[in-house]
N, CA, C and O of each residue as an XYZ file, in Angstrom:
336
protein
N     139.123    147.275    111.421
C     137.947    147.946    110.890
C     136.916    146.873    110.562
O     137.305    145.835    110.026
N     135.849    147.021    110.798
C     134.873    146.155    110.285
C     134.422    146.118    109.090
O     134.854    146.905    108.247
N     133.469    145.199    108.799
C     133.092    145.177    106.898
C     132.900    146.179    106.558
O     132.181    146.709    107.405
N     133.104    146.831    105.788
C     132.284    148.115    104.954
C     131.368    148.263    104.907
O     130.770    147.319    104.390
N     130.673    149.194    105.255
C     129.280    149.777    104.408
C     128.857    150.681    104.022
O     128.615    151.701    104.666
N     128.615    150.420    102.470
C     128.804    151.817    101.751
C     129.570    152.094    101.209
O     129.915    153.272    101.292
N     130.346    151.133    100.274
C     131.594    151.570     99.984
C     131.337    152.422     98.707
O     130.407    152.240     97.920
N     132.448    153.529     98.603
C     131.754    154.715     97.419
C     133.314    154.714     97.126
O     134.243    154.853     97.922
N     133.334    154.500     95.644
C     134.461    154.399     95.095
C     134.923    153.948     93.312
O     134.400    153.136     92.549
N     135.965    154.765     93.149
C     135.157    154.884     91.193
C     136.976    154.870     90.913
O     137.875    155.228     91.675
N     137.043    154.318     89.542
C     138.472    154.266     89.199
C     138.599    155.793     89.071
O     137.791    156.714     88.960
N     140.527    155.646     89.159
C     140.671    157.311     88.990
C     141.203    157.050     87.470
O     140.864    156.176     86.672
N     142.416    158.397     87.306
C     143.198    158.219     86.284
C     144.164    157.169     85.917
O     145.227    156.898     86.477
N     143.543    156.542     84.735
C     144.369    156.093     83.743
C     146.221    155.835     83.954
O     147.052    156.575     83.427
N     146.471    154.972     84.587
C     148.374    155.098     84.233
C     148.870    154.609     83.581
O     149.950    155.138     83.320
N     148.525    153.134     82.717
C     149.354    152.895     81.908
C     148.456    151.376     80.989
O     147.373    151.017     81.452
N     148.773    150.971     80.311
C     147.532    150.189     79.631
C     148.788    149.000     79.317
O     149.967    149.154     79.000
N     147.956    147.748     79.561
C     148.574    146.622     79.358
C     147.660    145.958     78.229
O     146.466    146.257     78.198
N     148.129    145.174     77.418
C     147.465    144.362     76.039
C     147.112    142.961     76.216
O     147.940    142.258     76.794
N     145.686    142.272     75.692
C     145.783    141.292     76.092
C     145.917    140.537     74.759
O     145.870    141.204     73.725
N     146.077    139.229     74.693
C     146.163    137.996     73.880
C     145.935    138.622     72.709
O     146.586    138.241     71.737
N     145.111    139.549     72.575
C     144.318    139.622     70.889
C     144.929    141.141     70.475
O     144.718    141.570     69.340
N     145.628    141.859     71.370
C     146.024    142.699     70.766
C     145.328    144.085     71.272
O     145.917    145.073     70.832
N     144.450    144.311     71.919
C     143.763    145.475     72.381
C     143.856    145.767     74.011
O     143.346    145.158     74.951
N     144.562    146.738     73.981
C     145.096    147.613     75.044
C     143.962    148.177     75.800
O     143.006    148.862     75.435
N     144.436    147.554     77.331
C     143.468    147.811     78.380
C     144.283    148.768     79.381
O     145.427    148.476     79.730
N     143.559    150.048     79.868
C     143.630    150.735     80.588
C     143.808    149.803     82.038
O     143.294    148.756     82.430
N     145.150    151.076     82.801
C     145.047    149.750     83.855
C     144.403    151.247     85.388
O     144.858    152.371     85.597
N     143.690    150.776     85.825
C     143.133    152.243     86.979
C     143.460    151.932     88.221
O     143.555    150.827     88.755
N     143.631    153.040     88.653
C     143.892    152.876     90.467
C     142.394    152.304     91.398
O     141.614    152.130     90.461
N     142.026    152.131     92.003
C     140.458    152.055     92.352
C     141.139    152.029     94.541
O     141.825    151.320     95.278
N     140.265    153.403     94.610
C     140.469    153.252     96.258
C     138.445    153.618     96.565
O     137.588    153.951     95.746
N     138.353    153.400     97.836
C     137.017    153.656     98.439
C     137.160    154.018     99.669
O     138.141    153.742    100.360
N     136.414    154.511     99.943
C     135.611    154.913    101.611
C     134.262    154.530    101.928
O     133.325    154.330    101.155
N     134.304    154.461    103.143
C     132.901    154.495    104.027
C     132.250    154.813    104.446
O     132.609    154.950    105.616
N     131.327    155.104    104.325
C     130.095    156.676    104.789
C     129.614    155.801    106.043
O     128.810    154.877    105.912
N     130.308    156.261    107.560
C     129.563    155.693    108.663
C     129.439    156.748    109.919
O     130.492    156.903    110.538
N     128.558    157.327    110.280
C     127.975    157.839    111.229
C     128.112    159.118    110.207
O     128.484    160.009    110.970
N     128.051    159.476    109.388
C     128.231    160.981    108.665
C     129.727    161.087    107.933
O     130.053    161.775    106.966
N     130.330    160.385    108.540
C     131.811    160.319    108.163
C     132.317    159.823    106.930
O     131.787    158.789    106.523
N     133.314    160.377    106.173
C     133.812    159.178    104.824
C     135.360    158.837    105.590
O     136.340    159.566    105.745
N     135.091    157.303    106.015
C     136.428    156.316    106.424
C     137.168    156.055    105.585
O     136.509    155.782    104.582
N     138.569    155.949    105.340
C     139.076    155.280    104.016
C     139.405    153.887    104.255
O     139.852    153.355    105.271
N     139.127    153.447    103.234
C     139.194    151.829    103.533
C     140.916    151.475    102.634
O     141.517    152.099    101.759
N     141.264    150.044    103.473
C     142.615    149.743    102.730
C     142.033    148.959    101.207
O     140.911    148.528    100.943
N     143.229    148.985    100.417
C     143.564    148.123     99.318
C     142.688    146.517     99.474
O     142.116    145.835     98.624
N     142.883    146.330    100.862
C     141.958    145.002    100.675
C     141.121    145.088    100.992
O     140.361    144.255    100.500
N     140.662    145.762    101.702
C     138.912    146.629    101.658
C     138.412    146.924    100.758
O     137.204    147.127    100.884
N     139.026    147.117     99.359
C     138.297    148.236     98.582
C     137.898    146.717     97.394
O     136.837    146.496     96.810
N     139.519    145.690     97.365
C     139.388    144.650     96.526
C     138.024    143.894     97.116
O     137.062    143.783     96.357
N     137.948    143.393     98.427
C     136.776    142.622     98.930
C     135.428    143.478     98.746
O     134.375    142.872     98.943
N     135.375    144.684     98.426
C     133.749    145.146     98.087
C     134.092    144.946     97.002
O     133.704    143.793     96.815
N     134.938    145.526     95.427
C     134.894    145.622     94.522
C     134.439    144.228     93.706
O     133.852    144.223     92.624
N     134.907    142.871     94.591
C     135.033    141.334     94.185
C     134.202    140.686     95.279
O     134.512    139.702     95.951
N     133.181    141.355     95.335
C     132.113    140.255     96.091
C     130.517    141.104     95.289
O     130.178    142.254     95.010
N     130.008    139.913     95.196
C     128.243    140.216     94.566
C     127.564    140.728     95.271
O     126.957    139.990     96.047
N     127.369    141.927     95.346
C     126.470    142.459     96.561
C     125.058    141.660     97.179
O     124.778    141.643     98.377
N     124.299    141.056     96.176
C     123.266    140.311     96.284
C     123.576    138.875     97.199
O     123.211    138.615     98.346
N     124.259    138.185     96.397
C     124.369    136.906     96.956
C     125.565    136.685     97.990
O     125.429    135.676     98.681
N     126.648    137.402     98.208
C     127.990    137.668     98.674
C     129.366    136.515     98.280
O     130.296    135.953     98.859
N     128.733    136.626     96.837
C     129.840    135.593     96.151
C     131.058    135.977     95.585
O     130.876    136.736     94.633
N     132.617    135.656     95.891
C     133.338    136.147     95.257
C     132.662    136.512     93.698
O     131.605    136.048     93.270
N     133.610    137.506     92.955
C     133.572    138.074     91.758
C     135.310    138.084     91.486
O     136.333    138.353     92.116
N     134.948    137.654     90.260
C     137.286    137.725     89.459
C     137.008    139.342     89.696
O     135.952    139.969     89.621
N     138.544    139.845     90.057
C     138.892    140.919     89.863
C     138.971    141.073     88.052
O     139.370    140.245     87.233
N     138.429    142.456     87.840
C     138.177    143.310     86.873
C     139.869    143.376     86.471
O     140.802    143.467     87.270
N     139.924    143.315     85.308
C     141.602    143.031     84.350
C     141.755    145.156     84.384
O     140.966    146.073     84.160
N     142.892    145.081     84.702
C     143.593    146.368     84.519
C     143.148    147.363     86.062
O     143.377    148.571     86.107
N     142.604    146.722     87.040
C     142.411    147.663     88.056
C     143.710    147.263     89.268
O     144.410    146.260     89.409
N     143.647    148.203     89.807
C     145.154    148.204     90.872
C     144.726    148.988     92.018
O     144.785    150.217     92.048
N     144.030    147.807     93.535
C     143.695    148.172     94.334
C     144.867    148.787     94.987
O     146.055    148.485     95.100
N     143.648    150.356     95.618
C     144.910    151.380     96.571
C     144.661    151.563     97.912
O     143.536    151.076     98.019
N     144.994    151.961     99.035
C     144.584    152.342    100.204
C     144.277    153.647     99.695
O     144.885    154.181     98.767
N     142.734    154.446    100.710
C     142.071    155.764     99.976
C     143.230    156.564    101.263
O     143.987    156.044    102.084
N     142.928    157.978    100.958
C     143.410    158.530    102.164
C     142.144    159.033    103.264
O     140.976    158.657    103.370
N     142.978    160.090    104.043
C     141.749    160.385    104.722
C     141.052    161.735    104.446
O     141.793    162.712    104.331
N     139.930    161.884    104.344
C     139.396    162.602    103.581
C     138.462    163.726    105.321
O     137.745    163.276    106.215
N     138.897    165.001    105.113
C     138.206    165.644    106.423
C     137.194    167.185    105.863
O     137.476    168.297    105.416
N     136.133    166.555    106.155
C     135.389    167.798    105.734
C     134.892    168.847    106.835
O     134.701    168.429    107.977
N     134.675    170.205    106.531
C     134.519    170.978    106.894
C     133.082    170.649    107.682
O     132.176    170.033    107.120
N     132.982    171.175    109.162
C     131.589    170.979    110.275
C     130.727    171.811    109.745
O     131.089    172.980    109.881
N     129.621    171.664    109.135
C     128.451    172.110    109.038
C     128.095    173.659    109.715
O     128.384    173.995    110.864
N     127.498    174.377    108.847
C     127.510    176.013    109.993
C     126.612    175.608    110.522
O     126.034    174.597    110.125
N     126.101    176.551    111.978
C     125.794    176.579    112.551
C     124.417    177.519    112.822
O     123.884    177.529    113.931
């Protein structure tokens, strides 16, 4: 698959919260995305979703992964053809 573009993608539910150093419990989230290309939403893998989520859109500089997220492969998502 080629780079993404467009990646549209938002944490889901909540599974389980890990604590850091000081004592305050961080939510840990699933995070998957897709690709809006020719009309279509593509699902992108786990390392698709980490490489948009951890790169600067502006400059294209890595970014640290965000503490408590847990990249997923999306599925495939099929919508209904437009009436006619």
């Amino acid at each position: 698959m080629s780079t993404p573009t467009g990646p549209a993608g938002r944490p889901l539910a909540a599974m389980r919260a890990y604590t850091t150093e000081t004592g305050y419990p961080i939510p840990v989230k699933e995070l998957r995305g897709w690709a809006l290309r020719g009309g279509r939403l593509l699902p992108l893998t786990a390392a698709e979703v980490f490489d948009a989520h951890c790169t600067e859109a502006g400059t294209g500089e890595p970014l640290p992964p965000e503490r408590g997220v847990t990249y997923r492969d999306a599925w495939e998502v099929t919508c209904p053809a437009p009436p006619t």
